[in-house]
C-alpha positions in Angstrom: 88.9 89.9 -124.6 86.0 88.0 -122.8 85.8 84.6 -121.5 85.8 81.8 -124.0 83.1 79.2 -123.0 84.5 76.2 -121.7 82.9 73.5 -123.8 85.3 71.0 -122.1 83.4 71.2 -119.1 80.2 73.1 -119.1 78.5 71.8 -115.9 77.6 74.4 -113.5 74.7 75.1 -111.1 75.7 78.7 -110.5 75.9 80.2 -113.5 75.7 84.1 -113.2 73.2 86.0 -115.3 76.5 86.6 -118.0 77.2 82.9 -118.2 74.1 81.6 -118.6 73.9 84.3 -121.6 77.3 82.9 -122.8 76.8 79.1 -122.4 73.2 79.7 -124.9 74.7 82.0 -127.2 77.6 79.0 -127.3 75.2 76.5 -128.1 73.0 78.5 -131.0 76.5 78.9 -132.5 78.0 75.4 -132.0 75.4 73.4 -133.7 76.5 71.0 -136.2 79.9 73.0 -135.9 83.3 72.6 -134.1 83.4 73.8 -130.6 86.8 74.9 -130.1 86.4 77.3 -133.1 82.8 78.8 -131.9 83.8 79.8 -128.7 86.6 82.2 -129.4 84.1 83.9 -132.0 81.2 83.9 -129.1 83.8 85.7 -127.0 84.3 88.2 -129.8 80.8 89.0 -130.4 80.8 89.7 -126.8 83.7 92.4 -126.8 81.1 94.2 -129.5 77.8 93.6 -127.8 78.3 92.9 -123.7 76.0 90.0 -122.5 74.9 92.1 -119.9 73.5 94.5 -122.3 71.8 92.1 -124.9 68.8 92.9 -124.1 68.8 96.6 -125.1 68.9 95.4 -128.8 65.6 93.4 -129.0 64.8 96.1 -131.4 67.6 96.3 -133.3 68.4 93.3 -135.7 70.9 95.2 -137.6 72.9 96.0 -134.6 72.8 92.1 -133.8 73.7 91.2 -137.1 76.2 93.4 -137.8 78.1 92.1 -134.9 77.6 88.6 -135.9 79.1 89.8 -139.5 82.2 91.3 -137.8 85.3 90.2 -138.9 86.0 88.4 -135.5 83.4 86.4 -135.5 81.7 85.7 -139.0 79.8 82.1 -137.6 77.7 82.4 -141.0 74.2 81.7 -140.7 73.3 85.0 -140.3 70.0 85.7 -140.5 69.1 82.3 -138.3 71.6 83.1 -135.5 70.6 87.1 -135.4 66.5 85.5 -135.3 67.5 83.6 -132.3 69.8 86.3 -130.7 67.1 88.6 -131.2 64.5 86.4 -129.5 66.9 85.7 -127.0 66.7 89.4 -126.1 63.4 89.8 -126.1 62.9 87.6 -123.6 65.6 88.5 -121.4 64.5 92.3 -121.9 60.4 90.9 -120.7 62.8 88.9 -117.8 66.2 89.2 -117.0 65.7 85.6 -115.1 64.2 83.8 -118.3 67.3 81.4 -119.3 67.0 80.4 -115.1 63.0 79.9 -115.6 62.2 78.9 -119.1 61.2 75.2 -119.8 62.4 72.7 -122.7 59.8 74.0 -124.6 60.2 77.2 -123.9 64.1 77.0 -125.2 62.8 75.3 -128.4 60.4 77.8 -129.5 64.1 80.7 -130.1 65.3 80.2 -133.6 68.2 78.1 -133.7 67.7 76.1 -130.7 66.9 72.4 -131.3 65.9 69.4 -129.0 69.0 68.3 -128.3 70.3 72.3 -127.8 67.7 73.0 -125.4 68.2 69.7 -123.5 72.0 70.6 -123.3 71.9 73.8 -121.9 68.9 72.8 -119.4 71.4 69.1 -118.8 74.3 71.9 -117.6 72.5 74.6 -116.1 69.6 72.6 -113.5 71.0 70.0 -111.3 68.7 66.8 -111.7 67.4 67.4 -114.7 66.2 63.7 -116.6 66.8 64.5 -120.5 68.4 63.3 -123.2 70.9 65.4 -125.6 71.0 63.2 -128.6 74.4 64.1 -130.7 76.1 62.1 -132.9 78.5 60.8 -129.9 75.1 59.8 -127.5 74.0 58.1 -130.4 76.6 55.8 -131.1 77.3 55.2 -127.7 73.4 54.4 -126.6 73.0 52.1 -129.7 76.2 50.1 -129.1 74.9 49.4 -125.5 71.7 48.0 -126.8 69.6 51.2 -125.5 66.5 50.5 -127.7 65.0 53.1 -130.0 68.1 55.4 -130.6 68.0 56.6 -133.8 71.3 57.6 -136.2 71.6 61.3 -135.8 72.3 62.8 -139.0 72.6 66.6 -139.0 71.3 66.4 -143.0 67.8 65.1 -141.6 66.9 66.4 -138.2 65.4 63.8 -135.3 61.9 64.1 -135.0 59.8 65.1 -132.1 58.2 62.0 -131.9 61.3 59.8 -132.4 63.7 62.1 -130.2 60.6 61.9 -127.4 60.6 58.0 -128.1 65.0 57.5 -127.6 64.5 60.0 -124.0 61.8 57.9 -122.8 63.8 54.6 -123.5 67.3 56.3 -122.4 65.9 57.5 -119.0 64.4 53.8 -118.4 67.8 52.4 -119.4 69.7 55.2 -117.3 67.8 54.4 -114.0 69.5 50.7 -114.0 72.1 51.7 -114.2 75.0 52.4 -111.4 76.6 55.5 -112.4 72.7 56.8 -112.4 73.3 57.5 -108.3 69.7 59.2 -107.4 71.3 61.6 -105.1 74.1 63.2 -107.4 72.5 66.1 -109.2 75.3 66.0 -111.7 75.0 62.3 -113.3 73.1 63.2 -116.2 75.2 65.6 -116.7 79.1 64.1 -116.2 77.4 60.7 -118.1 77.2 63.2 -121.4 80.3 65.1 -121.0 82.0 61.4 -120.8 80.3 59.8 -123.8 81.1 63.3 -125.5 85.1 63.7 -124.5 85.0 59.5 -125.3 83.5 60.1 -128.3 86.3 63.3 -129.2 89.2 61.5 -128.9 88.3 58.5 -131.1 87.7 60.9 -134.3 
């Protein structure tokens, strides 16, 4: 079977081609859902359709779907997640170095791929980069240290652009008082998020 995606710790500045593939696919799939139960059904889409080759089906919606539909994976969904994994392709297929190229924005315009999605896969991807992946757990945390301008995140009424710009531009003038925010680690951003996140885990 292939590799799950470790969720636990996704950090990494290396990714190959595959994982980098993986690690998006992941987070399409994991929105507003649990991760340990995405990625074993990300892995099985991945025994049907190799990562490696998902570009070949740009074309083919009904081959992307009908993997998604398998009885190993059903993520439900459908016709959003096959959009995105079809968009996905597209790009690759124009540039197999797209998901090491493509900005924020970029990310944002494949369907399925939020603010905060796009900003957590760039955060874990890119050493250095200075965003904000507002989830539930970053929420909570941000607003019970007095970060001003974080707003509840509710998965029943997305953020909007203007408020989500609003809490990154606060949180990055917050995070650059801070002590764990060390200028020449390339990885803060990054370990500061999987912390609140695992913190965040074990209290629910």
């Amino acid at each position: 079977m292939a590799t799950h995606f470790n969720f636990k710790a996704p950090t990494n500045f290396n990714y190959s081609p595959a994982g980098l593939i993986r690690f998006i696919l992941f987070a399409i799939c994991a929105a507003g859902k649990r991760s340990d139960t995405v990625a074993p059904k990300v892995a099985a889409f991945e025994d049907i359709i190799p990562l490696t080759e998902l570009a070949r089906w740009a074309e083919r919606p009904d081959v992307i779907c009908a993997a998604l539909q398998h009885a190993t994976c059903k993520m439900g969904q459908y016709k959003l997640k096959t959009r995105g994994f079809i968009a996905l392709a597209g790009q690759l297929a124009s540039n197999p170095n797209w998901l090491s190229e493509c900005t924020v924005e970029e990310l944002e315009a494949i369907p399925g791929i939020s603010q905060k999605t796009a900003r957590f896969f760039l955060l874990h991807t890119r050493p250095a980069q200075r965003v904000l992946v507002l989830d539930t757990h970053l929420s909570k945390a941000l607003r019970e240290l007095d970060v001003p301008n974080i707003p509840i995140v509710d998965y029943r009424r997305p953020v909007s652009k203007r408020a989500y710009m609003l809490a990154e531009e606060s949180f990055l003038t917050w995070a650059d008082t801070q002590d764990w925010n060390n200028p020449a680690d390339p990885a803060a951003m990054a370990r500061f998020d999987i912390e609140r996140w695992s913190a965040f885990s074990l209290s629910v």
